[in-house]
N, C-alpha and C positions, 0 to 999 in steps of 0.2 A: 231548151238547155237548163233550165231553172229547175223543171220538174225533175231532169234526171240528176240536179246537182242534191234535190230533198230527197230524192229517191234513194242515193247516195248515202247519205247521211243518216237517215232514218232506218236503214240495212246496216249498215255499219256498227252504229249506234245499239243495234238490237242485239248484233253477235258481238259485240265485246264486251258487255254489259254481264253477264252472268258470269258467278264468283267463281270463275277457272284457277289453274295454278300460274298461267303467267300473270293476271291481276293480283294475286295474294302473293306473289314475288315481289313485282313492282313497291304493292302495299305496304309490304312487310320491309324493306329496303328505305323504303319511305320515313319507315316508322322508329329505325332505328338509327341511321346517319344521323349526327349533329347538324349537319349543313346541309342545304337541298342541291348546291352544286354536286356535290359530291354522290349524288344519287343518278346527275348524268348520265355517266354508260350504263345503266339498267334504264334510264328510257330513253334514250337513243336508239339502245340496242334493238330494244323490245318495238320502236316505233320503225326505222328501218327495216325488220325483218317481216312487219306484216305488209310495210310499202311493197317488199319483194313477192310476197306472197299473194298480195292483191292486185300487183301487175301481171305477175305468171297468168292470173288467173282471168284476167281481163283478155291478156292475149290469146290463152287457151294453152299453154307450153306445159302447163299443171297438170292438164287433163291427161295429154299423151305419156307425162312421166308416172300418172297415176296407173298404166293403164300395163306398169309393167311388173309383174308378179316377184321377182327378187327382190326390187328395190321398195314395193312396197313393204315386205318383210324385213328387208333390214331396215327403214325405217321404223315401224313398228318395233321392232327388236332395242333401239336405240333409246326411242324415247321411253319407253318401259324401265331401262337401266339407270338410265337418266332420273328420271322420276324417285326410283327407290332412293337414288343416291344422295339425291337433292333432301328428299325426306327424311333419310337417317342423319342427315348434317346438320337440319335446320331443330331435327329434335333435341338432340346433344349438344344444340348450342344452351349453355346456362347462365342466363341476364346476370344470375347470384355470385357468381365468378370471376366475371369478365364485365370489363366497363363498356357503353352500349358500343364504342369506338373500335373495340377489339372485336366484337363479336359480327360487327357490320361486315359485309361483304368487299375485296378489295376491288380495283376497278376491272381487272382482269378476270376477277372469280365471277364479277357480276355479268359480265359481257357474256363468258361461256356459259354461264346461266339463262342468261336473260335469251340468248339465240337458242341454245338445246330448250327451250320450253315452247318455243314459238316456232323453229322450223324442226324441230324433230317431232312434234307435236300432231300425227294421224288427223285426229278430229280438227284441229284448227287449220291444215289443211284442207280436207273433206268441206267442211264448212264453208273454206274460201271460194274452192271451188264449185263448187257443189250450189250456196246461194249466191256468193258474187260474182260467181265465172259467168253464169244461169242466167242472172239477172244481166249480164253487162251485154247479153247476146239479143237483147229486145233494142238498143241501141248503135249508132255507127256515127263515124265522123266526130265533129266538134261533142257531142250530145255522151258519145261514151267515153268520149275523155272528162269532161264533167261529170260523170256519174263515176271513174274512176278516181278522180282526184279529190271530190267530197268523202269518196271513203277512207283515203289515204288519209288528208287532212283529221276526220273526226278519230282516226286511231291515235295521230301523234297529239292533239287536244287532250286526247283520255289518258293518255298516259303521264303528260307533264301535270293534270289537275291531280290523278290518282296518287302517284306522288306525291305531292302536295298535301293533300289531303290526311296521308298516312303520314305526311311531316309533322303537321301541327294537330293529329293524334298522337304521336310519339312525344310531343311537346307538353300535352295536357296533362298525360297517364304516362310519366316516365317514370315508372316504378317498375321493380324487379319481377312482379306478378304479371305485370298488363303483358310486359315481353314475351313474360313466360309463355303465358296464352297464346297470344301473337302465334308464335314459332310453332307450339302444338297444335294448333287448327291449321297451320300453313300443311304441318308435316302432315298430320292427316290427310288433305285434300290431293297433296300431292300421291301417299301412299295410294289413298281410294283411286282415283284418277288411274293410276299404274295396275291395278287389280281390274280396273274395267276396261282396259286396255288388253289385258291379260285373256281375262275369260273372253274378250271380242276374235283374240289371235285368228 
């Protein structure tokens, strides 16, 4: 059980790890809230939906709804709009403007963000399924629930540290520039992201 709990962990750890748009969400959230309570429902959110998404995918329920030709397209279709939408907001946001308080996300805005980036999200799907459906199928009994549960765990870890992280970033370089920045590499990634999605259709 040990082996499948690092096995876990180290899977986990590998696919959430590269700069997606729901980490530069997180980040970004992180970076501009005064308080880190208040950053709560973007990692709640964002750790609960990969819980959801790394159980479908343990049990295999992901596989069979992957495997259905409409709903893969309106997913696709959604997270694509989504994407744009999120990037034209987060560009137009202007630190020069607006105190960082105003231009932070509310708790409700963040929520339906932080779930459209991570369950409307094709590849972070694919991914789930694909290496931790994959991998949870070499496992059974006590052994693939600890291989399930270290993944679960090291998602919600990464989330409450990435925040953090992006806290006392926002704390260091809270100037009207760093923001700027911040908000333009978000939008970007996000747009890229929506364009590679696009040409995949």
């Amino acid at each position: 059980m040990l082996a499948a709990g690092i096995h876990g962990f180290i899977l986990a750890f590998g696919l959430i790890l590269p700069l997606g748009v729901q980490n530069v969400f997180v980040f970004n959230q992180g970076s501009i809230h005064k308080k880190y309570r208040n950053v709560l429902p973007v990692i709640l959110t964002a750790s609960i939906s990969d819980t959801l998404l790394i159980t479908l995918a343990v049990l295999g329920i992901s596989v069979i709804v992957l495997q259905i030709a409409w709903l893969n397209t309106l997913l696709l279709s959604a997270g694509i709009l989504f994407l744009i939408y999120m990037g034209y907001l987060t560009w137009r946001s202007k630190p020069s403007e607006v105190t960082a308080e105003q231009e932070a996300f509310s708790p409700k805005k963040q929520i339906t963000f932080a779930a459209s980036v991570s369950l409307l999200n094709p590849h972070a799907i694919m991914d789930t399924v694909g290496v931790i459906g994959t991998s949870s199928l070499t496992y059974s009994g006590p052994a693939k629930f600890t291989f399930a549960l270290a993944c679960i765990l090291t998602s919600w870890i990464w989330f409450f540290a990435l925040a953090f992280v992006g806290r006392q970033v926002g704390r260091l370089g809270k100037s009207k520039g760093f923001l700027g920045i911040i908000n333009k590499i978000s939008a970007m990634i996000m747009w890229g992201t929506a364009i590679y999605l696009l040409l995949n259709f």
